[in-house]
C-alpha positions in Angstrom: 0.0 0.0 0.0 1.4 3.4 -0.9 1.0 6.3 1.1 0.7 10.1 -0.5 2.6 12.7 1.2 2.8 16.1 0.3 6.3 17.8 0.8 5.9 21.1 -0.4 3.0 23.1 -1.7 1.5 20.9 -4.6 4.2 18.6 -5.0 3.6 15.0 -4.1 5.4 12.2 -3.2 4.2 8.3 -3.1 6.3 6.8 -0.8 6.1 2.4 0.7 6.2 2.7 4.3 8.7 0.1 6.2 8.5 -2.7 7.9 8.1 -2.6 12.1 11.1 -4.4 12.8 13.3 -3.8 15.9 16.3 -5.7 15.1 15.5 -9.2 15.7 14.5 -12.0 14.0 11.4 -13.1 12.9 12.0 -16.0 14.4 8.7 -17.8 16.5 10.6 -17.7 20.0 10.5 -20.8 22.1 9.5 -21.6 25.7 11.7 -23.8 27.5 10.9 -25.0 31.2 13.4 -27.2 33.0 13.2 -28.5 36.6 16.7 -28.3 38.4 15.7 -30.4 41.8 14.0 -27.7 43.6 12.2 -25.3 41.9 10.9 -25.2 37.7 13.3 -23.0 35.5 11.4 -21.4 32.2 13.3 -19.3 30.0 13.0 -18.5 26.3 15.7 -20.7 24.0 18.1 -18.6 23.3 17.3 -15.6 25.1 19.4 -15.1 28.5 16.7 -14.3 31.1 15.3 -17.3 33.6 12.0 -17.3 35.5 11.1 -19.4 38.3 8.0 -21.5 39.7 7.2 -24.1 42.1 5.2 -26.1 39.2 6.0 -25.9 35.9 2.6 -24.2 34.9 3.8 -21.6 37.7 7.0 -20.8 35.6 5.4 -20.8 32.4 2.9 -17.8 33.8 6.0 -16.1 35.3 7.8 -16.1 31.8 4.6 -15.4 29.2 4.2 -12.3 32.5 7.5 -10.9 32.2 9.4 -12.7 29.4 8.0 -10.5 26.7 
């Protein structure tokens, strides 16, 4: 979809606008939750924050709450 935009008094200018990306992949990203003995580990594969929970479905609301 093109957009018009007018730069100066009656000229125009067609212009594509850009995709939103931020830097990162398009990538799906996905959840990983681990239990180390004591307590469930959840963290997103290959990114380097961990969450914790005492169940596993406990982690998993901890990381969808503060992982993205």
């Amino acid at each position: 979809m093109t957009t018009l935009y007018t730069l100066y008094p009656y000229r125009q200018a067609y212009d594509e606008p850009l995709p939103n990306l931020q830097g990162r992949s398009k990538k799906k990203l996905r959840p990983v939750i681990e239990f180390d003995g004591r307590v469930f580990v959840a963290h997103f594969e290959g990114r380097p924050n961990r969450y914790f929970g005492a169940t596993s479905q406990e982690a998993q609301n901890n990381l969808q709450a503060g992982g993205q």
